[in-house]
N, C-alpha and C positions, 0 to 999 in steps of 0.2 A: 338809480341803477345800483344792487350791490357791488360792492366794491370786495376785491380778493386781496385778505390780508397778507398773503405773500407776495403781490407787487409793491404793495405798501412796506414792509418791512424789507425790502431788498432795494430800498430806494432810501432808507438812514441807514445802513449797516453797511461798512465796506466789503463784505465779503458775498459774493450771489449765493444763496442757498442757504442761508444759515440756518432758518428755519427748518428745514429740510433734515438737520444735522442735532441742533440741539432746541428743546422748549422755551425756554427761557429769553428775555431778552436782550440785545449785543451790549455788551458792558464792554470798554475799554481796559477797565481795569484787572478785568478774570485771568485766573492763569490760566486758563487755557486758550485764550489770546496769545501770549505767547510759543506756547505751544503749537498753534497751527502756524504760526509767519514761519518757525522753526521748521516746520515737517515741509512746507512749501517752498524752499529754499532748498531742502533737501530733494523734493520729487522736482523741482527746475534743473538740479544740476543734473539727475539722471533719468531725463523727459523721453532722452534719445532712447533708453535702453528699452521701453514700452511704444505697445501699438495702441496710438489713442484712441484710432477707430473700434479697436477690439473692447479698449477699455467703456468705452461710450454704447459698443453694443451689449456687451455681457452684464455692465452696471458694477463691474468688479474688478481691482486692479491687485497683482499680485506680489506683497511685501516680505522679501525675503530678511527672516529677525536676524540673522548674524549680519545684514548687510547695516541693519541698523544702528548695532551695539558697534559694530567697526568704524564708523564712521566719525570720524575724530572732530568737524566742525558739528554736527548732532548732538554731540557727547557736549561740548559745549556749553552749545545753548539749553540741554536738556541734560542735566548729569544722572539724573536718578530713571533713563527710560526704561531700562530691564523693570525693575519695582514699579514704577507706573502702569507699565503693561500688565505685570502681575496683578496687580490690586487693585486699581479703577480699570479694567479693560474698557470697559464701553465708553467712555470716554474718551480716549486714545482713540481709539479707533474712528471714533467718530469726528476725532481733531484729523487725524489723516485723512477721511475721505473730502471733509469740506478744505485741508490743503489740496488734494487732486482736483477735488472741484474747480477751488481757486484757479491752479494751473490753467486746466482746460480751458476755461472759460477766458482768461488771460489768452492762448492761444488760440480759442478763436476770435476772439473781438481782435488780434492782431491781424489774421488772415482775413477776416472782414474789411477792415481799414484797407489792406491791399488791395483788397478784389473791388472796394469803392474806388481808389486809388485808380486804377486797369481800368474799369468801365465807365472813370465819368459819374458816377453818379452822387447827390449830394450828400456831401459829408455833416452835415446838422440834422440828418435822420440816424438814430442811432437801430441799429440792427436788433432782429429779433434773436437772443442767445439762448437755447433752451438745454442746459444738458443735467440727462436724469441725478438721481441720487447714485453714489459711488460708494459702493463696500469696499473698504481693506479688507482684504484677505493677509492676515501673519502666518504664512509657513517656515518648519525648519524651526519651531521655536523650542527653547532647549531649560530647562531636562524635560524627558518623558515623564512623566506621572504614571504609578500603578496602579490598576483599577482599586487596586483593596486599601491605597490612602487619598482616594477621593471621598472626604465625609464631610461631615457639616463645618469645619473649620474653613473648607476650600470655596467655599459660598461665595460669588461674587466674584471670584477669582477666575486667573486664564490659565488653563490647563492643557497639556497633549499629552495624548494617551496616544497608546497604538492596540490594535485587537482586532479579531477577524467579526467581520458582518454576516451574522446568525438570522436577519430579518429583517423585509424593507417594505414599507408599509405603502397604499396607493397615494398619487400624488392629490391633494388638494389647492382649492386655494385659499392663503390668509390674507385678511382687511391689517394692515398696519396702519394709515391715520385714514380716518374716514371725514370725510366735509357735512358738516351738519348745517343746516339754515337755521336761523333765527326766525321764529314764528309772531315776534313782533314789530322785528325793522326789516328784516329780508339779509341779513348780511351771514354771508359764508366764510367760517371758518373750519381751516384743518384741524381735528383733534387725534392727537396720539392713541392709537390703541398697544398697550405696551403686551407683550407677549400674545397676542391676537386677543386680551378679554376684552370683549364689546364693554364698553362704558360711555354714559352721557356728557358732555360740558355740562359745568355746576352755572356760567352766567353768560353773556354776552362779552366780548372784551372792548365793545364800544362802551366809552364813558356817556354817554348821553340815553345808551339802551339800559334797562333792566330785565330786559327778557331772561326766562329761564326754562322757557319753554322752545324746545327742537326737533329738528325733522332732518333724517338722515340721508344724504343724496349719494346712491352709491354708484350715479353717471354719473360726477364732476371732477375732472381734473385732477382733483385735492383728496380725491378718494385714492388709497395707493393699494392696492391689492396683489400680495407674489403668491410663486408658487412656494408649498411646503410640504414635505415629506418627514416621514420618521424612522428613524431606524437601530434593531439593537445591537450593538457589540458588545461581544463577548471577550477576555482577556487571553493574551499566549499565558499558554503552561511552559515557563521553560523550567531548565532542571535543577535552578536555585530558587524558584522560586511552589515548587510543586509541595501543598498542603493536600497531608491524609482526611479521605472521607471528607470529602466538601467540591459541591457542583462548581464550576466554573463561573467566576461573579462576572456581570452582564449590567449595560446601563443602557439609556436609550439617549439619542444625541436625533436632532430636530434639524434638520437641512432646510431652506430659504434659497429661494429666486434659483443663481445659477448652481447651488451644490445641488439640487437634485438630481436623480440620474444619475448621478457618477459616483455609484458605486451598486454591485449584486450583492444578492447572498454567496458568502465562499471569498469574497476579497479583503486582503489584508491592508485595512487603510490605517493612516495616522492624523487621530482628530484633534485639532485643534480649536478652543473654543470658550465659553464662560459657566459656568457652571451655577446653574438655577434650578430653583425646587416649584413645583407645582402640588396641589392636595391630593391627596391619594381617596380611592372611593372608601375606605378605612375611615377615616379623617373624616369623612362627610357626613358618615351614615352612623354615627355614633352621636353624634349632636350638632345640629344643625349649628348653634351659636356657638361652638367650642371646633374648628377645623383647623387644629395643632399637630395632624400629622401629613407629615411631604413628602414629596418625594425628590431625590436630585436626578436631574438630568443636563444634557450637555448642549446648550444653544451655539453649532458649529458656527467655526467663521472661515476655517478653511477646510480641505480631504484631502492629503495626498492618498491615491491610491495607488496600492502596491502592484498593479498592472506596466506601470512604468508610465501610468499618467501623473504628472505632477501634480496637477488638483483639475478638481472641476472632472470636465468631460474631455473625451479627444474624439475630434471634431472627425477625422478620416477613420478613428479605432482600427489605427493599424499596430500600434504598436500594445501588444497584450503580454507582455513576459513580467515574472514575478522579479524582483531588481532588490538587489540585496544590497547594503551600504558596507563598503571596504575602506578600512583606514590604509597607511602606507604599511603599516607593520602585517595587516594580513596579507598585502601582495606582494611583499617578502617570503611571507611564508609560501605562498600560493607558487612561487619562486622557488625557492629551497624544495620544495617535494616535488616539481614540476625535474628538480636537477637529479631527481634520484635514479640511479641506473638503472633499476626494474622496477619498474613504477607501479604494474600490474600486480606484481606479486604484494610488493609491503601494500597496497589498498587493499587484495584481497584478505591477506594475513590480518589487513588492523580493522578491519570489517565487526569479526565479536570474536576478540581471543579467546573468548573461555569454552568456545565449543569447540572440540578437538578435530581435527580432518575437513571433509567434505569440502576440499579445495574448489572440485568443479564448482558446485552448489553456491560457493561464497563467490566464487566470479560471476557465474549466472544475477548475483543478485545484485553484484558491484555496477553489471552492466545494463539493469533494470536502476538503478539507483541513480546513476549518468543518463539514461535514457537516449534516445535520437533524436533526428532534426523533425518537425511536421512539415507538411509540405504541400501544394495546392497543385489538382491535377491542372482546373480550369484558374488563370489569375480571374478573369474577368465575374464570374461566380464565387470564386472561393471555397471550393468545394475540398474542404482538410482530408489529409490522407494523414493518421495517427504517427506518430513519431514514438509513442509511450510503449513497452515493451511491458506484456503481462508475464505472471511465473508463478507457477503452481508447484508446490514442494508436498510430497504423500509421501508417508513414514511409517512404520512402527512408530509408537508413543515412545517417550525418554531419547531420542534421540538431538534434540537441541533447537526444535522446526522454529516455535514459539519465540526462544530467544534471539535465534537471527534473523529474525520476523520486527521485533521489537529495536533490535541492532538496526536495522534498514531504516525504520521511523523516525529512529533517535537522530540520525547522520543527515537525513534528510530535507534541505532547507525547510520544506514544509509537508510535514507527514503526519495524518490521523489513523492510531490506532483503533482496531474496533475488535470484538471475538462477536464469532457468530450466532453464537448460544441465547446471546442476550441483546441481539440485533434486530429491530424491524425495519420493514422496508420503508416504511418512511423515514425511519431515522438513516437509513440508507444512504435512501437519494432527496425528496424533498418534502415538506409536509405544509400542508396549508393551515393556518390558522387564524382566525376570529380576532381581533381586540378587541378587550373587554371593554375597553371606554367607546370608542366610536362604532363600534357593533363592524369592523370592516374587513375582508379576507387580506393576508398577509402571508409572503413564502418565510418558511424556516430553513435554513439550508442542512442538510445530512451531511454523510460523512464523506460521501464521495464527491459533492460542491464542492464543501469545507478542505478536500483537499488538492482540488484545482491547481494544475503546474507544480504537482508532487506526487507524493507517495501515499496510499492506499493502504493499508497493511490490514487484512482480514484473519482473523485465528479462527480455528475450529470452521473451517471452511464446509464441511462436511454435516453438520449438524445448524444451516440455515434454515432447512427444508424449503418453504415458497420463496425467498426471497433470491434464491437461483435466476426467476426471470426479471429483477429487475435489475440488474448486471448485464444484462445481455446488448439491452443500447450504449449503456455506459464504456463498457469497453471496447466498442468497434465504432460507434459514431462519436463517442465521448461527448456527449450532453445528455442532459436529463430532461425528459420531455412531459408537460406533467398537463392535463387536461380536466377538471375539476371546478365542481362550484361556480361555473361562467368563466373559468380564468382557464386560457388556453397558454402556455409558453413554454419555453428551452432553455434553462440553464447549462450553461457552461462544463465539463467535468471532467478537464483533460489530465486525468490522472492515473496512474501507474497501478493496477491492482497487483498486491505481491500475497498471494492466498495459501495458507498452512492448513493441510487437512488431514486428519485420522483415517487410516479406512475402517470400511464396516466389522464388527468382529476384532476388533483390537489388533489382529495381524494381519498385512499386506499377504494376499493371495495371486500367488503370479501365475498360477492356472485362467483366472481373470484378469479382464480388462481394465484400467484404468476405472471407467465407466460403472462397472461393476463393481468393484472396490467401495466405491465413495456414492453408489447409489444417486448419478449426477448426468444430466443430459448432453447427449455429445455437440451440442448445438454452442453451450458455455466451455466446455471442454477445448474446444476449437478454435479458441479466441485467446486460446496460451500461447506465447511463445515459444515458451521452455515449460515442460512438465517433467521435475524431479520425483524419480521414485530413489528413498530413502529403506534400504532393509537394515533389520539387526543381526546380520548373520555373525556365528559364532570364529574369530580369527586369532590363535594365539597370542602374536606378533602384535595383533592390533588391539588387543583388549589389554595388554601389558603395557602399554604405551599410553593406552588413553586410561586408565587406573593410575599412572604415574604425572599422567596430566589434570590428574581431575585432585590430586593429594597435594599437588605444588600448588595448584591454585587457591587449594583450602588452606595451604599454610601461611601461604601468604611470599611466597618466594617466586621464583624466575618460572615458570609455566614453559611446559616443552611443547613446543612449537613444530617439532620434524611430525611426519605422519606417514603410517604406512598405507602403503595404498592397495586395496583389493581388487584385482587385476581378473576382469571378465575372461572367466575359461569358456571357452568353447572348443567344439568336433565338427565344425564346417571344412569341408575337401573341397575342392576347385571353384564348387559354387559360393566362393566367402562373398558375402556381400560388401557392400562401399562402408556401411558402419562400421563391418569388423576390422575395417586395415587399420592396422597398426602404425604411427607414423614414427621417425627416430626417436624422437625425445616427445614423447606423450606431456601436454599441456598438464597435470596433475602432477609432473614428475619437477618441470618449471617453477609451480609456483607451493613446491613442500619447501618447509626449511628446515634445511639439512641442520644435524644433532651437531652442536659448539658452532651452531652458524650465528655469528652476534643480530640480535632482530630488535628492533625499537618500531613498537605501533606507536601509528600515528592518534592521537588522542582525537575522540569524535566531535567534539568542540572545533577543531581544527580543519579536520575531515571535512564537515561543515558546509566550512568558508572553503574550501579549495571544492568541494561538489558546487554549492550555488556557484563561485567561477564559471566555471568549464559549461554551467547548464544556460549561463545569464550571456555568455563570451564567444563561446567556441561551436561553431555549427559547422561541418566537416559534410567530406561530399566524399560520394565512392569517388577511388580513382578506376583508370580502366583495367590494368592490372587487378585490383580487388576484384572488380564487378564480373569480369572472368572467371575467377574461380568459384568463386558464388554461382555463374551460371552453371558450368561445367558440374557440379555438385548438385544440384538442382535438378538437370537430365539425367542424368545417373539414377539417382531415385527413384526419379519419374519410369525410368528405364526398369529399373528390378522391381518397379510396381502395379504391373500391368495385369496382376489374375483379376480373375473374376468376379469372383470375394472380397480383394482389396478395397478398400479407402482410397481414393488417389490423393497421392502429393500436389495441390494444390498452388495458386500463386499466394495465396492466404500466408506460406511455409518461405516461399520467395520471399514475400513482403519483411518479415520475422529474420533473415537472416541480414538484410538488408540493414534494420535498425538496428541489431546488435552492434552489426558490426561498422556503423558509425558511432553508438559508444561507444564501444572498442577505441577507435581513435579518438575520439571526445574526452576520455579518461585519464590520456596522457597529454591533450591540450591541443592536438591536432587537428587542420583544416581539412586534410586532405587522409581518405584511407586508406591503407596499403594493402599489399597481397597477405602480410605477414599479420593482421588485424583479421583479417578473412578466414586465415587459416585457424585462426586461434576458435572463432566464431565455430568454424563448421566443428571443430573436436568437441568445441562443449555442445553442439546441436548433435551430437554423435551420440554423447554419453546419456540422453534427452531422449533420445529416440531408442536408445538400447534397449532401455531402463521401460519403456513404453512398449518396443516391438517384443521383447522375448518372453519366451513363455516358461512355466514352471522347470525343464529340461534345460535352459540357458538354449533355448534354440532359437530364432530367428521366427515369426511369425507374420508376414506381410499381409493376413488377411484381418489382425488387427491394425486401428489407423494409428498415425502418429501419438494422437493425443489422445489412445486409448480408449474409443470408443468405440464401437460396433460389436464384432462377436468375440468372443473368448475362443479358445483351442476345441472347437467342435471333437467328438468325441469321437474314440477310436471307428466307433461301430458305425459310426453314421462317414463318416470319409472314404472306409471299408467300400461300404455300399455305394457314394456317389461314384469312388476310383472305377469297381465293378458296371456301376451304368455307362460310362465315358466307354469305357472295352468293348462292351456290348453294342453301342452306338454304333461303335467302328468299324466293328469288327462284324456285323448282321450275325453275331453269334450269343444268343441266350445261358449256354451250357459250357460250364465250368468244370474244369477237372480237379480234385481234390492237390494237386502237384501244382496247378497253375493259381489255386487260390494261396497255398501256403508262398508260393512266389511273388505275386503277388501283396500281399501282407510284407513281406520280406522288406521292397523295395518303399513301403509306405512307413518301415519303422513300427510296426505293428507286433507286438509279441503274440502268439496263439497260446502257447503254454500257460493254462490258468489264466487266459482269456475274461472267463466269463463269473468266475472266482473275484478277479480284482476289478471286474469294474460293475458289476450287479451286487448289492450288499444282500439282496432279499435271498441269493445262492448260498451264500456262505450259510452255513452250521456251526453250533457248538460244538456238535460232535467230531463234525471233520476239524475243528483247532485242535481239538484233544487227540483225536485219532493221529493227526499229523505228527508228532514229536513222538508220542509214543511207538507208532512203525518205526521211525529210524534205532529206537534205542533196541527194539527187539531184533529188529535186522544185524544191529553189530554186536547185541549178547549173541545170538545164533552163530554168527562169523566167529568171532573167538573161544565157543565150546565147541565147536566141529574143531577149531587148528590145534585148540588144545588136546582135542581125543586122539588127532595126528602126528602127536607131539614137534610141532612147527612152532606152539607158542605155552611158554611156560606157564602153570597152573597160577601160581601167586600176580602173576599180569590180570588175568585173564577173570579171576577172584576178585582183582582191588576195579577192576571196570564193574562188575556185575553190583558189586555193594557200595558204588557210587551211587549206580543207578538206581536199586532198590531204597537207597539215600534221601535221593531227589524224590520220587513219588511217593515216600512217604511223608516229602515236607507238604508236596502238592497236595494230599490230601489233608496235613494239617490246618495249609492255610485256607482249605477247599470249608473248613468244618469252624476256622474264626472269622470268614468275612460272610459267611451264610447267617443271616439273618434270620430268629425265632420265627415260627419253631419250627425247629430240626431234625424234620424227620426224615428217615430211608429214604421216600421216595424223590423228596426233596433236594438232598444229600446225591444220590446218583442220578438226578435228572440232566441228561448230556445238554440241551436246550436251555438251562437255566444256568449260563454262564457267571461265576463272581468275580475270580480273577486271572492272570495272568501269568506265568512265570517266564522273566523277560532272560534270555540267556546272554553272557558276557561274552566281552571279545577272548577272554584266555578258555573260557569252553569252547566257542567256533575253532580255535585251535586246536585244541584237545580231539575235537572230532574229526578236523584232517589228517592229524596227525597219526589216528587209530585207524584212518581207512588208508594211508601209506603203509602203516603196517603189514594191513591182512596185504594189499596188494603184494608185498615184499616177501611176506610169507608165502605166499600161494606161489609164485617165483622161485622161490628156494629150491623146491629139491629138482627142479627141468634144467636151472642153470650150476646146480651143486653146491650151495653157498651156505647148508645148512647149518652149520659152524661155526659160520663167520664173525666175523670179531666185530662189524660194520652190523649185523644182524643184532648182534647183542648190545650194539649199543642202542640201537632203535628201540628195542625192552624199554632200557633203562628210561632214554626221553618219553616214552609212551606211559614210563609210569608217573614221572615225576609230572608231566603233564595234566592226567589224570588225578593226581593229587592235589596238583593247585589249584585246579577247576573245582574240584570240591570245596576248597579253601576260600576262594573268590566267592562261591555262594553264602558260605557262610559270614566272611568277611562285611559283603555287602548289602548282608542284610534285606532290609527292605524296598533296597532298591530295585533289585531284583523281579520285585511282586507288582504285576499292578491291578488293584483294586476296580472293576470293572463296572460290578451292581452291588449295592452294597443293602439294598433292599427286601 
């Protein structure tokens, strides 16, 4: 009968399994004999603190390393184990799993003895004890290693790194010792296969065989076969450690038995593990007998995953949140800013000091930044209702979108920057790919995995072009669902998109839509929270404030902080809507800082750690007071939204005010949120919607939606028309009176006067521009040579008007005769259709011309009420001249500004 060299050898060695543990065989005298009696003495006194059954089913028992180095009878017996661990790992490791061994099997051959003990049964049969091989898992093991000084020195050594998982390859399985027969006496022995390479025994280990010939049994027992996966991590960029121009370094680390599974693409784990090189296809394909080039990779032994699984897998995956490590000194700090008396204001303020204003804007983003609770409608399903608030900011360029974009990333426990420009949709969301060695499909994670229970931050939103739809599940189901090459699955990608966009044409047009702007479907559009529009409108006040803010910060001194706020005018009477009320103290007005108000941002390093708190900590519930006014707000809406035309206010817009305003109270550390958290919510959903509803006139327009999609400001002529059918309807009356259409028009805001002048361009003329300035200038030489024939208005008045004007049109034709492009001929020269340029008139000429038609009117007046005389009369002359002077002045003064060059062709 063969005989199994492992009952044989666990029958001279005291320990069960040794075999099992190391090749070699039991020597008394080895250190690492002492070594294991040490680690077993250790896993006895804290047997209690482990489920042996777990450990017995998993094959894995988990060694916390500061428990080790703490342990003062350890230290002991074993004074050098930090450096042991470092430098032989596998050894160690291997001396602790045959101590746990030990243990176990000690406890059960005691529980055996009882249970023969109980039943009577004969105690000179010894019991069948079988318990598998046992991995140490060392987590918690300290310091971290950075990916860029893992090189050929670390060889052989045990390392933890930490870095997010970029790609996880299919699961296999690997042969570790395979049992081979002896083809000339029949005897089975287990052979090591080290790193899964198949290799043969070199002899038989009976002394009386010489066989050297074998056959591999991969049904026996002694065959051990685990599972193995592979997978790459990629290194954090944080902000001491960020190198110019160079990809993000990436290694691959080889999961066994129970690490598989437990971890995706997009999770931040911390590997711990041995650091081994394998040949690269380099290496191979260069000279078969020369294969000197490797490659290093990471043989784990433990994963924490940054899900808030400790290692391995979690057995219920209930608990998925990203878990951030706080010493005492951060939740001091987390303490200290929690104490500050407007908490909302200094986050918003230390948000990115260096962009000036847009208070609402940086709340909007503080409160995307905290985000809300997720929450399940069905428990029994698990069916997530999003918690992640999106936010869309569209600007004029140079306004600062990019860097508060950047600002939100940096603050972010976990935030990937991207711009869209240089964005694919796979780098997106996910990409499949190939390994070159085993020819097998593998996910890559993109950006919106990779940024899983964080921040998203997309630039140049507007210039994605296709990859519009693949956002579209991301943000309202948050997974990414990918279907390809036989591989059907759902990544994870509960993440915050915060998206910066240009509109089309360089300038925001607020005659258009949202939609229209940014040439973008209302489908993605609707999946915003908050949609900021940013203008660059022209503000004394505020452009002297932000010039003295933008000078301090280049100098390098204290940066002004107060900000003036451009305050939406509008001409709504009775019918004001819910947007336009006005509340006491406007939320923009809260969080300015007033000028010698002492301000100290909080540093974003900081920021940070008190964000991951409040998002790892504090999960806050409406109260009923909140959830009131929120409804109340909501109908209302609903209520002023009910044309025809409109968009309806949706519960899409419910949901949105909802999560805000549990940031809201999340922000400041809050369980619970209040009426005054609500209120704050609805002004910035105010300022969101303003910015969205109104159209070029500051007017309210409810037949565009919230978030700026559907139609723009339909034009005069077509509303005209539809107001006209509705009458008609009503009225069984086709026939219109000229009095009831001009009434009509009246009530619709419709001007008629030059109607068809300003809104058809194909009506306009050259000739009628030209014509136009010149009738008025003839109309008031005519008026002042008739009052001066009547002598009502003095000759030398009435002289310095006429040779202004003959002034003026002779400049008109100079500059008619330098922007007329060769050659310059007559017909050319007076052709009225063949417009060059412009002459733009100033504000002290518009004066000048009221001023002259006060005149005549006072003149014409004079001799009915007898004031011909008058000393009031005379001095109107004099203003009428000195006006007319400096009008002339002003043209000349300003030159070319004056001119605008039209065709220059």
């Amino acid at each position: 009968q063969p005989r199994l060299i492992q009952s044989t050898l666990d029958q001279i060695t005291p320990y069960k399994g040794w075999k099992l543990y190391f090749s070699e065989a039991f020597d008394d005298s080895s250190p690492f004999v002492q070594k294991i009696q040490a680690f077993e003495k250790f896993f006895t006194r804290h047997i209690e603190l482990y489920d042996k059954d777990e450990i017995e089913r998993k094959g894995s028992i988990l060694v916390d390393y500061k428990e080790l180095i703490q342990d003062k009878e350890l230290i002991e017996l074993i004074p050098s184990i930090s450096t042991d661990i470092r430098d032989m790992p596998q050894k160690i490791l291997d001396c602790m799993g045959l101590a746990i061994h030990q243990v176990l099997t000690k406890d059960l051959e005691r529980y055996a003895a009882e249970l023969q003990e109980q039943e009577g049964l004969p105690i000179d049969e010894e019991p069948i004890i079988n318990v598998p091989h046992i991995h140490a898992r060392v987590y918690n093991y300290d310091p971290l290693t950075q990916l860029k000084n893992v090189r050929a020195n670390c060889y052989g050594k045990y390392v933890a790194l930490r870095g997010t998982v970029v790609r996880v390859s299919n699961i296999k399985p690997l042969c570790t010792k395979m049992a081979f027969i002896c083809s000339t006496c029949g005897y089975i022995q287990s052979f090591p296969l080290p790193d899964g390479k198949y290799s043969l025994p070199t002899k038989c280990p009976l002394p009386e065989c010489h066989g050297r010939s074998f056959a591999a049994d991969r049904s026996s027992p002694l065959t051990i076969t685990v599972d193995w996966q592979s997978i790459k991590v990629q290194e954090l960029m944080s902000d001491d450690q960020r190198e110019a121009g160079r990809i993000p370094r990436t290694i691959e680390c080889e999961l066994i038995q129970d690490l598989v599974d437990s971890c995706v693409p997009g999770d931040m784990v911390t590997i711990t593990g041995i650091v081994k090189v394998s040949n690269t296809e380099e290496g191979a394909s260069r000279n078969k007998n020369d294969k000197c080039m490797f490659l290093l990779y990471i043989e784990a032994n433990s994963v924490s995953n940054g899900k808030g699984q400790k290692v391995m897998n979690s057995e219920d995956g209930t608990n998925h949140r990203v878990c951030m490590e706080f010493s005492l000194k951060d939740l001091y700090a987390v303490q200290e800013i929690q104490a500050e008396e407007n908490l909302f204001k200094l986050i918003v303020n230390s948000l990115c000091p260096t962009i000036y204003g847009h208070e609402i804007v940086k709340a909007g983003l503080a409160l995307a930044l905290f985000g809300g609770c997720q929450k399940y409608v069905d428990d029994k399903n698990r069916i997530p209702v999003r918690g992640d608030p999106h936010l869309l900011v569209v600007g004029d360029p140079g306004l600062g979108k990019s860097q508060m974009l950047q600002a939100v990333c940096n603050i972010a426990p976990r935030g990937v920057y991207v711009c869209g420009n240089t964005t694919t949709t796979s780098g997106l969301t996910v990409t499949l790919s190939r390994d070159s060695i085993s020819g097998d499909f593998a996910l890559e994670a993109g950006a919106l995995v990779l940024g899983d229970q964080g921040i998203c931050g997309i630039d140049e939103f507007d210039k994605m072009g296709s990859q519009h739809q693949a956002l579209l599940e991301a943000m309202e189901q948050q997974s990414i669902s990918l279907a390809k090459a036989g591989i059907v699955c759902s990544l994870p990608a509960r993440t915050s998109i915060i998206a910066a966009a240009n509109p089309v044409g360089g300038h925001y047009n607020k005659a258009k839509t949202v939609s229209e702007n940014l040439k973008m479907g209302s489908a993605l559009l609707s999946r915003f929270d908050l949609v900021f529009i940013l203008l660059d409108t022209p503000n004394e006040d505020h452009d002297h404030l932000l010039s003295e803010h933008v000078m301090a910060m280049r100098a390098g001194k204290q940066a002004v902080h107060s900000s003036a706020v451009v305050t939406r005018t509008n001409t709504q009477d009775s019918n004001t809507s819910i947007l336009e009320a006005v509340s006491a103290k406007p939320l923009s007005e809260k969080l300015k800082v007033m000028p010698g108000e002492n301000f100290d941002a909080i540093p974003h390093q900081l920021l940070r750690k008190y964000v991951g708190y409040a998002r790892q900590y504090v999960h806050p519930k409406l109260s009923p007071e909140a959830a009131q006014v929120l409804q109340e707000f909501y109908l209302e809406l609903r209520k002023q939204n009910q044309g025809v035309d409109s968009a309806p206010i949706t519960t899409r817009q419910l949901e949105s005010l909802i999560r805000l305003t549990e940031a809201r109270s999340r922000l400041e550390l809050r369980e619970k949120s209040t009426k005054e958290d609500a209120k704050d919510v609805i002004e910035i959903m105010k300022y969101s919607m303003l910015g969205t509803y109104s159209d070029e006139f500051g007017k309210l327009d409810f037949e565009r939606s919230q978030h700026g999609s559907g139609m723009s400001n339909r034009s005069q002529a077509k509303r005209f028309v539809s107001a006209l059918n509705d009458i008609a309807e009503r009225t069984y009356n086709n026939l219109f009176a000229f009095q009831q259409l001009r009434q009509i028009a009246k009530e619709l805001q419709i001007k008629l006067d030059g109607f068809i002048a300003r809104n058809w361009a194909s009506q306009k003329s050259a000739l009628g521009s030209a014509l136009d300035p010149l009738a008025d200038k003839i109309l008031i030489s005519v008026l002042y040579v008739s009052l001066t024939c009547a002598s009502l208005i003095p000759v030398p008045l009435t002289t310095l008007i006429i040779l202004r004007d003959i002034v003026l049109i002779a400049a008109v034709f100079y500059v008619r005769y330098k922007t007329l492009s060769p050659p310059r001929t007559l017909s050319r020269y007076f052709n009225p259709c063949y417009a060059t340029a412009q002459l733009k008139p100033t504000f002290i000429s518009k004066m000048n011309t009221a001023v002259q038609l006060i005149l005549v009117a006072a003149s014409l007046a004079a001799p009915v009420f007898d004031y011909v005389d008058s000393i009031y009369l005379q001095t109107l002359w004099c203003i009428t001249a000195f006006t007319t002077a400096t009008s002339a002045y002003s043209y000349y003064h300003y030159g070319r500004k004056t001119v605008q060059v039209i065709n220059n062709k």
